[in-house]
C-alpha positions, -999 to +999 in steps of 0.1 A: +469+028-514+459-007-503+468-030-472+462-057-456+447-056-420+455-088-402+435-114-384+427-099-346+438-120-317+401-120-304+392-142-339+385-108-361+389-117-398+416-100-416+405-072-435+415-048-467+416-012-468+418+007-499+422+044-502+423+072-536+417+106-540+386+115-560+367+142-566+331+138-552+313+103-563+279+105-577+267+072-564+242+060-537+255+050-505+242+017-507+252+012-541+277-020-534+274-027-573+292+007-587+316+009-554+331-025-563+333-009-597+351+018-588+376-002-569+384-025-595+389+004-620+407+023-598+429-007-587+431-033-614+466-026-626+483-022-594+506-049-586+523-068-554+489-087-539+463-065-550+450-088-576+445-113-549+433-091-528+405-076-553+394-115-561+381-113-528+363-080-537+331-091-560+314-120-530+323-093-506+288-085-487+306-064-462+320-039-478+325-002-464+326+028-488+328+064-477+344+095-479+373+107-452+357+137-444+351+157-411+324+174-396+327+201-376+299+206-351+292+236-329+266+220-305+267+184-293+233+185-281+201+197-286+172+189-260+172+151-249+199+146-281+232+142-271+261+133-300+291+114-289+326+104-308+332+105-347+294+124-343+306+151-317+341+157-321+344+157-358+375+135-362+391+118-392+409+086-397+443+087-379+421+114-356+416+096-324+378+089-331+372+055-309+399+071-280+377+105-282+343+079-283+351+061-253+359+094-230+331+111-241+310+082-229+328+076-194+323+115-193+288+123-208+278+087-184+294+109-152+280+143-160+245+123-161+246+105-135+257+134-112+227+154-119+200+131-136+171+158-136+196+183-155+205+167-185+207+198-207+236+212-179+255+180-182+256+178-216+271+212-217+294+205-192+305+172-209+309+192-242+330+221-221+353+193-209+357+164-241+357+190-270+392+203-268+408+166-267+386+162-296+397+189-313+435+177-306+430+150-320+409+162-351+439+182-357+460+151-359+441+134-384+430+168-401+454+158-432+457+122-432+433+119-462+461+141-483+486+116-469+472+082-470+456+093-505+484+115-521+471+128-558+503+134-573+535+113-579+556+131-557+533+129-528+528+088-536+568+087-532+569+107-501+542+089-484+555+053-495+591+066-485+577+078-446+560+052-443+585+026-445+611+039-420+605+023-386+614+054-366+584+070-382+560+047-378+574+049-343+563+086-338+533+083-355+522+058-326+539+079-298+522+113-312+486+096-314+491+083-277+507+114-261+469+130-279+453+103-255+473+117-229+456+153-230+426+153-210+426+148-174+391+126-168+371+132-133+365+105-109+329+102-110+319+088-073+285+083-092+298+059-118+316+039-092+283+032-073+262+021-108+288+000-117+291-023-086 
């Protein structure tokens, strides 16, 4: 799969994603040399823009290349280390990873500032009350890889067929915001005060 991600009304440059199913990759991480390679192997012969779009591949020097994968954590913290987001709660693309960033900082930020001396306390306590939206929303993105990156024929027609019905994209935005919806935050008198 491959798509365009357009310009941002803040001035954020458009951008290119392209996704495939592989088996594990035997290159480095910063390896840009063999991952633009691999791209243009893997994509060459596709048609509609993609041989635009690959032009633009080679003087790239901000190119992204990683697995969608998920780890699953069983402690956030460990002494004066604290994880938070994609870190934490494990999530996957389509997983609510910058929604479950952003609480778990207003939260972790609250718990902290509630009890400053106890830090080892609030992190369990911000862990006991972020970790099951994470997990909700983990389990939303648990099979988007399979989706986004189908390996057989069949599964390249369903996903191009889902995809371009409107009502589904429709639900697909209404299911990841209802996941938003499912933790009830604390008002955190503390936070109030450090931010004034």
């Amino acid at each position: 799969m491959i798509g365009i991600q357009p310009p941002g009304r803040d001035g954020t440059p458009a951008s290119i994603m392209a996704m495939f199913a592989s088996p594990p990759l035997d290159i480095g991480r910063r390896d840009t040399a063999a991952q633009k390679q691999i791209i243009q192997r893997l994509f060459g012969g596709m048609r509609w823009r993609t041989p635009e779009l690959l032009q633009t591949l080679a003087p790239a020097d901000d190119l992204f290349f990683n697995t969608i994968s998920r780890a699953k954590v069983p402690a956030w913290s460990t002494g004066r280390v604290c994880l938070l987001g994609d870190a934490a709660g494990g999530v996957s693309i389509g997983g609510m990873g910058t929604g479950s960033a952003i609480v778990g900082a207003y939260v972790l930020a609250g718990e902290l500032l509630a009890d400053p001396a106890g830090y080892e306390a609030a992190f369990r306590r911000y862990q006991q009350r972020v970790e099951p939206y994470a997990a909700e929303g983990a389990t939303n993105g648990e099979n988007s890889g399979k989706f986004l990156a189908p390996r057989t024929p069949w599964g390249l027609a369903f996903r191009n067929g889902v995809l371009s019905i409107p009502q589904v994209n429709a639900w697909m935005v209404n299911l990841a915001q209802e996941t938003g919806a499912a933790i009830e935050l604390p008002d955190y008198a503390a936070l109030r005060q450090a931010a004034v």
